[in-house]
DOVEX-296768 format. One record per residue (C-alpha): y, x, z; residue in one letter. Coordinates in steps of 0.25 Angstrom, whole numbers, plus 5000, padded with zeros to 4 digits. Last residue first. Layout:
N
YXZa ...
// end
This chain:
410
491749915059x 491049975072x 491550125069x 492850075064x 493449985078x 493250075092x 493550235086x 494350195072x 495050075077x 495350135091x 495850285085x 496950205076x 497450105086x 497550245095x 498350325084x 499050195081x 499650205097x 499650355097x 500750335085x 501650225091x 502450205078x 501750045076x 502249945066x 500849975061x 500350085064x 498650055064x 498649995050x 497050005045x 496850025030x 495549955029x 494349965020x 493349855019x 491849865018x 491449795032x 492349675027x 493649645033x 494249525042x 493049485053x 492549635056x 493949685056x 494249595066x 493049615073x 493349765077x 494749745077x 494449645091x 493449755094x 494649865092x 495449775102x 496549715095x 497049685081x 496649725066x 497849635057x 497549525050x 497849445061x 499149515065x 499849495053x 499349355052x 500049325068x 501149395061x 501349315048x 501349195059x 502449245067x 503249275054x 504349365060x 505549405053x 506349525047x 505349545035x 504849695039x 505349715051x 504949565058x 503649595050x 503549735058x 503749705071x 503049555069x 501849635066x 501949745076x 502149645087x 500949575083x 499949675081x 500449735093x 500049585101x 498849595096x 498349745098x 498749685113x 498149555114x 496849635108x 496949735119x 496949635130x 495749555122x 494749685122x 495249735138x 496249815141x 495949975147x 495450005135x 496549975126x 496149975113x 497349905106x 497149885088x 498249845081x 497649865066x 498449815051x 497649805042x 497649855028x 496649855016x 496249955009x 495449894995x 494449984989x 493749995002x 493149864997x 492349924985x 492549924972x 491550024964x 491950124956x 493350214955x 493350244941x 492850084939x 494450024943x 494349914950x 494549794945x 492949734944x 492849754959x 494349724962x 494149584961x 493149574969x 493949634980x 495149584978x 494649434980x 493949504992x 495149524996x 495949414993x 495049305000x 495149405012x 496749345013x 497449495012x 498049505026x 497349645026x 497949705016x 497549745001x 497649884995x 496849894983x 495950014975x 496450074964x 495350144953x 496150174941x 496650134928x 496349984926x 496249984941x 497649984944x 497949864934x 496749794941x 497349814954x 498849774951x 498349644942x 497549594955x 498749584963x 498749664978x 499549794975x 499449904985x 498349964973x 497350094978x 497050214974x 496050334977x 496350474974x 495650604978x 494850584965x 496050564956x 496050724954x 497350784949x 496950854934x 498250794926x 499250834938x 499950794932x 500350634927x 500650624911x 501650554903x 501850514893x 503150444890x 503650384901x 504650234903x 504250184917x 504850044923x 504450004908x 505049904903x 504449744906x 504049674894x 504249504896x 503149414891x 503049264887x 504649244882x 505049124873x 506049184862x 507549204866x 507549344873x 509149414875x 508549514884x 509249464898x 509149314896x 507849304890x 507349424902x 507849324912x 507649194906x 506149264906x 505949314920x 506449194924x 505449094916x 504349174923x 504949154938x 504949004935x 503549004926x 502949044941x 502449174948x 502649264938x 501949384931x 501049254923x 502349244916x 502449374910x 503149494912x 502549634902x 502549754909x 502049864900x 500449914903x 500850084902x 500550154889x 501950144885x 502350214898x 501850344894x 500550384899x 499550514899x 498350454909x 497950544921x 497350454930x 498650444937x 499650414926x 498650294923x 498650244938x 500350264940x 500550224926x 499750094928x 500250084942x 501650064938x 501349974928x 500749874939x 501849914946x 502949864936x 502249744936x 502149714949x 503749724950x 503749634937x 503349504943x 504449524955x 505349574946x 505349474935x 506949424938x 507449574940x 506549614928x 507349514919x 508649564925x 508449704922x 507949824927x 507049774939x 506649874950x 505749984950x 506650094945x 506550204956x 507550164965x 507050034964x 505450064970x 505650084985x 506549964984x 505349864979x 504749884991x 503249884995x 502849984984x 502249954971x 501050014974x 500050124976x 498850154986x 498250294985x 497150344993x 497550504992x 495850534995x 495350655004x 493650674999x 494150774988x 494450874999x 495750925001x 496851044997x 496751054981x 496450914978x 497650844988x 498650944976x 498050874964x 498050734970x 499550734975x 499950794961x 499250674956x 499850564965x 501250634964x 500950604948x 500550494950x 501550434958x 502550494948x 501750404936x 501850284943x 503450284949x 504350394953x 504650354966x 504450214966x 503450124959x 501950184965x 502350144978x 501250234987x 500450124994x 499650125005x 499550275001x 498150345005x 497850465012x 496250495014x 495950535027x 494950655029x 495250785035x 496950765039x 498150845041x 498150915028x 497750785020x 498950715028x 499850815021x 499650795008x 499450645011x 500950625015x 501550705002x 500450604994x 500950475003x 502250484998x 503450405003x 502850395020x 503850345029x 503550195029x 504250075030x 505550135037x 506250095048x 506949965054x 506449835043x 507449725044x 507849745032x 506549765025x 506749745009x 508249775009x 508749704996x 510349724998x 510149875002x 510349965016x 508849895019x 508350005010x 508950125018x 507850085029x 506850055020x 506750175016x 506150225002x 504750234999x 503550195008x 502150235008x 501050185018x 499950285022x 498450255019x 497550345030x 496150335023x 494850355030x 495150325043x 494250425051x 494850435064x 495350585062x 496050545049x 496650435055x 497150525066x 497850615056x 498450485049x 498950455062x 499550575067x 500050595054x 500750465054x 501350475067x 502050605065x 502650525050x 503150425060x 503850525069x 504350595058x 504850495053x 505750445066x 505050325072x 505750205075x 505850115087x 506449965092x 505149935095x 504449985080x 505550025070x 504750055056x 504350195052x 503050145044x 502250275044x 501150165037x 499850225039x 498750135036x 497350185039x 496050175032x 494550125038x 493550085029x 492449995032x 490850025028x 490250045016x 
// end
C-alpha cells in the first residue's frame, strides 16, 4: 500500500489583498479545480461546508470572526455539490470535510438527505464513485442556534461547554442508527446524563450543580444530572429503506476517543486529524483505533485517517532549487498571517513560523523530503493548495507540480 493523495477544497470567499471574489467566481474556480483534480489523479476531492454567513453573524453581540471580510466557505450542502461534480468528472470521489450534522434539521434529516443522495448517485454511476462523508458538530456554535442547539436553561448555560459534546455524541447515534436503517424513537437513544468526570475541575462540577439545585428546587447530594432530549420522536424510520451504504464511506472531525468509539459502535467511521497533530498522537490514534473500529468495514489501516496539509509549492524553472524555496516560503507566510490576522484579529509570530513548518513548502524536491521526513509511506493526505489564495491558474499550477514532479517519487 502506497500513499494516498486527496484534496481540500475550501471555496473560502475571504478578502485576499484588498480583493473578493464574487460567488460565482469562487464556485468557477472550484469546478476548475476539482475537474483538474480529477485529471491528476487525486483520488478524493473533500469540500469544506459552511452554514450561515459570517458576514450577517458579526451584526450580533457574540460575532465569532469579527474581523473576518467575507465568507468562510460557500458550499452548504455537499450532496447538491457532488451531483453535479459526478457529471463533470470520471473518477474522484466527493467528500465533506465536514457536513454539521446539528443544524439544519439535525441527525435524522441528514440521514435522510444522505439516503436519498445515495439512492439517486446508484442509478447514474458506477459503484466504484464514493460520497466520503465527514460529519460533525460544525465549527460555530451560531450555525447550530437557530435550530435549537443552544442551552435552555440556566443549568445548560453553566454546563455548556461539557454538554455541547454531549449533544453530538447523541447526535451521531441517531444520525449512525437512522442511517443503517434501525426503526428508533428518542427513548432508545443513549440519554445525556452530566457528571463530574465531563469537567475539567471540581470548580466547574460544583457550578453546574448550585446551578441546577438552585433552579429545580434540589436538596439532596447531586452525582448525575439528565439532560432532555434536543430531539423528542416517536419511531421513526429514515427512507429510502433500500439505499446502498456501499457508495458511502465515513469519517469523524472529532478528535476525542469517546467520539470515535461512539461512532464505531454502529458503523465503520474513519478520523480526520491535522497535520499539526504532535505524531505521538497519531500513532496513539492509530493503535487505538484497530481495536475500535468498527468490524463491517475490516481492517484499520492508515488511510483511514485523512489528514491535512497545507502545500505552497514554486516550480519556477527559470530560478534555481533555494530561489523557489524562499519564494513558496515567503507565500506560506503571507497567507498565514493573512488569514490568522482574519481570523483572530492578531498576529502570533511564533504560531506562524508553526503554521508554516507543518505546512508542504518549496521547491517540489524540497516537498519531496519534507514529506518523506513527516508522514509514513502508508498515510493518506488531504493536500490544501488554495489557501488564502483566489488565484485560480495559480493553484491549478501548485496542483499540476505536486502530482507530475512530487507523487510519482513519494
Amino acid at each position: 500500500m502506497s500513499m494516498k493523495f486527496d484534496i481540500f477544497l475550501s471555496i473560502c470567499q475571504n478578502e485576499v489583498d484588498g480583493h473578493i471574489p464574487t460567488e460565482r467566481t469562487m464556485f468557477e474556480n472550484f469546478f476548475s479545480q476539482v475537474k483538474l483534480a480529477d485529471d491528476l489523479g487525486f483520488k478524493t476531492a473533500w469540500l469544506a461546508e459552511t452554514h450561515l454567513s459570517c458576514q450577517v453573524q458579526k451584526r450580533n453581540p457574540a460575532a465569532v470572526i469579527p474581523n473576518f471580510k467575507g465568507e468562510i466557505g460557500l458550499n452548504t450542502d455537499v450532496l447538491q455539490l457532488a451531483h453535479l461534480v459526478f457529471s463533470q468528472t470520471k473518477q474522484i470521489n466527493i467528500g465533506s470535510a465536514i457536513r454539521n450534522i446539528l443544524c439544519n434539521g439535525g441527525p435524522l434529516a441528514h440521514a435522510e438527505a444522505v439516503k436519498t443522495f445515495l439512492t439517486l448517485h446508484s442509478l447514474h454511476h458506477k459503484s466504484d464513485r464514493l460520497l466520503e462523508l465527514g460529519f460533525a458538530a460544525g465549527r460555530f456554535p451560531f450555525s447550530n442556534r437557530p435550530y435549537g442547539i443552544k442551552p435552555r436553561n440556566k443549568t445548560e448555560e453553566v454546563a455548556w461547554p461539557a454538554l455541547n459534546g454531549r449533544i453530538f455524541l447523541q447526535a451521531t447515534e441517531i444520525f449512525l442508527r437512522a442511517l443503517k436503517g434501525e426503526v428508533i424513537a428518542s427513548k432508545d437513544i443513549t440519554p445525556i446524563e452530566l457528571t463530574r468526570p465531563l469537567f475539567r475541575s471540581d470548580e466547574d462540577w460544583n457550578k453546574v450543580v448550585d446551578t441546577f439545585k438552585n433552579e429545580f428546587g434540589a436538596s439532596d447530594p447531586i452525582d448525575a444530572i439528565p439532560i432532555k432530549s434536543f430531539w423528542d420522536f416517536d419511531e421513526v424510520g429514515v427512507i429510502p429503506f433500500d439505499a446502498p451504504l456501499d457508495y458511502l464511506r465515513l469519517t469523524i472531525g472529532a478528535h476525542w476517543a469517546e467520539a470515535h468509539e461512539t461512532a464505531n459502535r454502529y458503523m465503520p467511521c474513519g478520523v480526520f486529524n491535522l497535520s499539526i497533530t504532535p505524531p505521538e498522537v497519531i500513532e496513539a490514534t492509530h493503535k487505538r483505533m484497530k481495536e475500535t473500529y468498527h468490524k463491517d468495514g475490516g481492517e484499520w489501516t492508515r488511510s483511514c485517517m485523512p489528514r491535512t496539509v497545507l502545500v505552497f509549492i514554486s516550480d519556477d524553472p527559470q530560478l534555481s532549487v533555494e530561489e523557489n524555496n524562499k519564494i513558496a516560503r515567503k507565500k506560506a507566510k503571507a497567507a498565514n498571517e493573512a488569514y490568522w490576522s482574519a481570523i483572530q484579529g492578531t498576529i502570533d509570530p511564533k504560531k506562524i513560523e508553526m503554521a508554516v513548518d507543518n505546512a508542504l513548502v518549496g521547491h517540489p524536491d524540497q516537498v519531496l523530503e519534507q514529506m518523506k521526513e513527516r508522514f509514513d509511506p502508508e498515510d493518506r493526505l488531504m493536500l490544501w493548495f488554495d489557501f488564502n489564495n483566489h488565484n485560480n491558474e495559480d493553484v491549478c499550477s501548485s496542483m499540476k507540480s505536486f502530482m507530475e514532479k512530487v507523487s510519482p517519487k513519494v
